[in-house]
N, C-alpha and C positions, 0 to 999 in steps of 0.2 A: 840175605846177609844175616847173620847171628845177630843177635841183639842182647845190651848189657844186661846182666841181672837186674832185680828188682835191688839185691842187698848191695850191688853199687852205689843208689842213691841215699840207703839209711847210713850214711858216713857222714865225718864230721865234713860241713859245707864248704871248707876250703879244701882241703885234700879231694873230694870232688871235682872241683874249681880247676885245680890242676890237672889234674885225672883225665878231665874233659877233653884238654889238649890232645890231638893227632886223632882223636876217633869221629867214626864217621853220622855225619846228622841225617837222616834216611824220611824224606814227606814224599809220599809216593814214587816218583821216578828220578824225583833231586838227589843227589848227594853230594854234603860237600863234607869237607873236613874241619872242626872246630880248629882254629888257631887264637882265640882271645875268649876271656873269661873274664866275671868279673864276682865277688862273692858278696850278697846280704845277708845281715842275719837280724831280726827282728828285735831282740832283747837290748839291745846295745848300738844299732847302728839307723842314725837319724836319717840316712840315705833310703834305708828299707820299707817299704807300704805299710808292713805292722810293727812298727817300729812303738815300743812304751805300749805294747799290747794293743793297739788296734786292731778291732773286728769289725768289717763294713763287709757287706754283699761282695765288693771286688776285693777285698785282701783277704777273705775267708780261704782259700785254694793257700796261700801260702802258710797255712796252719794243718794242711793235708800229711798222710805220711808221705815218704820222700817217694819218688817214679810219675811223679804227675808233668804235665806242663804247664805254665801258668803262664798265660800270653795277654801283655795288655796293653791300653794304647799311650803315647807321648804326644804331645803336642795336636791332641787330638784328631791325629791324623796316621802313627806310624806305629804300627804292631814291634812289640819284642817278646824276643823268647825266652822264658825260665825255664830251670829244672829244678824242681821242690825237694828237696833233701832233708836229709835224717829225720826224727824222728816225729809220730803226731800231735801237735799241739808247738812244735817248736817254732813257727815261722822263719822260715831261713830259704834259700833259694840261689842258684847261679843265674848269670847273666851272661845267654849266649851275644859277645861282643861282634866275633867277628872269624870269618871262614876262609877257606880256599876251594872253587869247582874241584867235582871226583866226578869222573864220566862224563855224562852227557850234558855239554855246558849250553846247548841250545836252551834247553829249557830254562833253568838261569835267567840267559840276557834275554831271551824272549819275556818274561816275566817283567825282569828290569826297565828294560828299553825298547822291545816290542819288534826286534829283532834278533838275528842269530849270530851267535858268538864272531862267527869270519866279519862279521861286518860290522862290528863295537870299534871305537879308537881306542887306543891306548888307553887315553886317559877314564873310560869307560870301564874296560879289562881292569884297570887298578883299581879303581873306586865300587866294581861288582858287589864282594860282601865287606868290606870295613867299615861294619857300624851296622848294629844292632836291630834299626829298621831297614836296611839294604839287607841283608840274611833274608827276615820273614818276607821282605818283597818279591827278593830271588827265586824264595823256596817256594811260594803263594799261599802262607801261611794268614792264615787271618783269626780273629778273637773268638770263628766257630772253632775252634780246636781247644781252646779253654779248657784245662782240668780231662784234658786226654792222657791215659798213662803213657809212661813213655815205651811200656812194653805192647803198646797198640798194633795192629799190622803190617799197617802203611806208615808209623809216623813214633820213628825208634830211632836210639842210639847204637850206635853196634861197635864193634874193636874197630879200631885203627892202626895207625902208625902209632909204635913204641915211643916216647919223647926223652929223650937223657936228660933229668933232672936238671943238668947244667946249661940246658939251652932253654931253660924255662925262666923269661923274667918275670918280675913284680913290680908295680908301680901304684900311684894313686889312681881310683875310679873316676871315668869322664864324666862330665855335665852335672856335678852333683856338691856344687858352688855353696849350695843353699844351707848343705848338712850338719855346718859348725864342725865340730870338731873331727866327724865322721869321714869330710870331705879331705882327710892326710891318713887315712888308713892305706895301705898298701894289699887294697883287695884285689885290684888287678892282674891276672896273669896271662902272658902269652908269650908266643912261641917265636 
């Protein structure tokens, strides 16, 4: 599969965020399709790792210029996926939220639930990738991938599905209660 430029990622971090909708997540033999997005951006936004300039060992990747991945953990147990955008020194990043299988969905639910897709229930099937540590599980994505560009060989964005601007919602960002005021931004987007 093609894979997005590098100057896809040096865009302002929401128009990415969008952007990101219909195209395809590529870790070795997975693909799925972004359908949810979510946008940080450091300078302004208390939801963000470098949020009021913090520089630690782990938020140093989201000061990267933009094509990188920054994968880290929640609840000390569950990987998520970023993709570092615009420009270096800016801290800013998306939040891959949430997917749809493209091709071969074994791999997937094997990942998932340690079996193959014909023999997932329903309620399995739906709850696949919605949410953020369900994608990196799916994909077998783990925090050795840390600060891999996203133009790497095995583990790229590439074009997808075209999305009409009018089937793109906005909403507020999940789990991010704590943020003050940050937590009613309408970073959210999905399909």
């Amino acid at each position: 599969m093609e894979k997005l430029s590098k100057d896809f990622y040096l865009r302002n971090t929401h128009t990415v965020a969008r952007e990101l909708l219909g195209k395809y997540l590529v870790f070795g033999k997975a693909v799925v399709k972004i359908t949810e997005t979510e946008s940080y951006i450091g300078a302004v936004d208390k939801a963000c790792h470098a949020y009021g300039g913090r520089r630690t060992a782990r938020t140093e990747i989201l000061y990267a210029e933009g094509g990188v991945f920054y994968i880290y953990l929640i609840y000390g147990m569950y990987c998520c996926l970023n993709v570092i955008t615009e420009e270096k020194d800016f801290a800013s990043g998306v939040l891959i939220r949430g997917a749809e299988p493209v091709g071969d969905k074994d791999i997937l639910s094997e990942n998932r639930f340690g079996k193959n897709y014909a023999g997932l229930s329903p309620y399995q099937r739906k709850n696949l990738l919605n949410g953020p540590g369900k994608v990196c599980m799916a994909l077998g994505i783990d925090r050795s991938q840390n600060g891999i560009s996203c133009l790497s060989e095995d583990f790229y964005i590439a074009p997808g599905e075209e999305i009409n601007p009018k089937d793109i919602k906005t909403g507020k960002r999940i789990g991010i209660d704590y943020a003050e005021e940050a937590r009613d931004f309408l970073w959210r987007y999905y399909i």
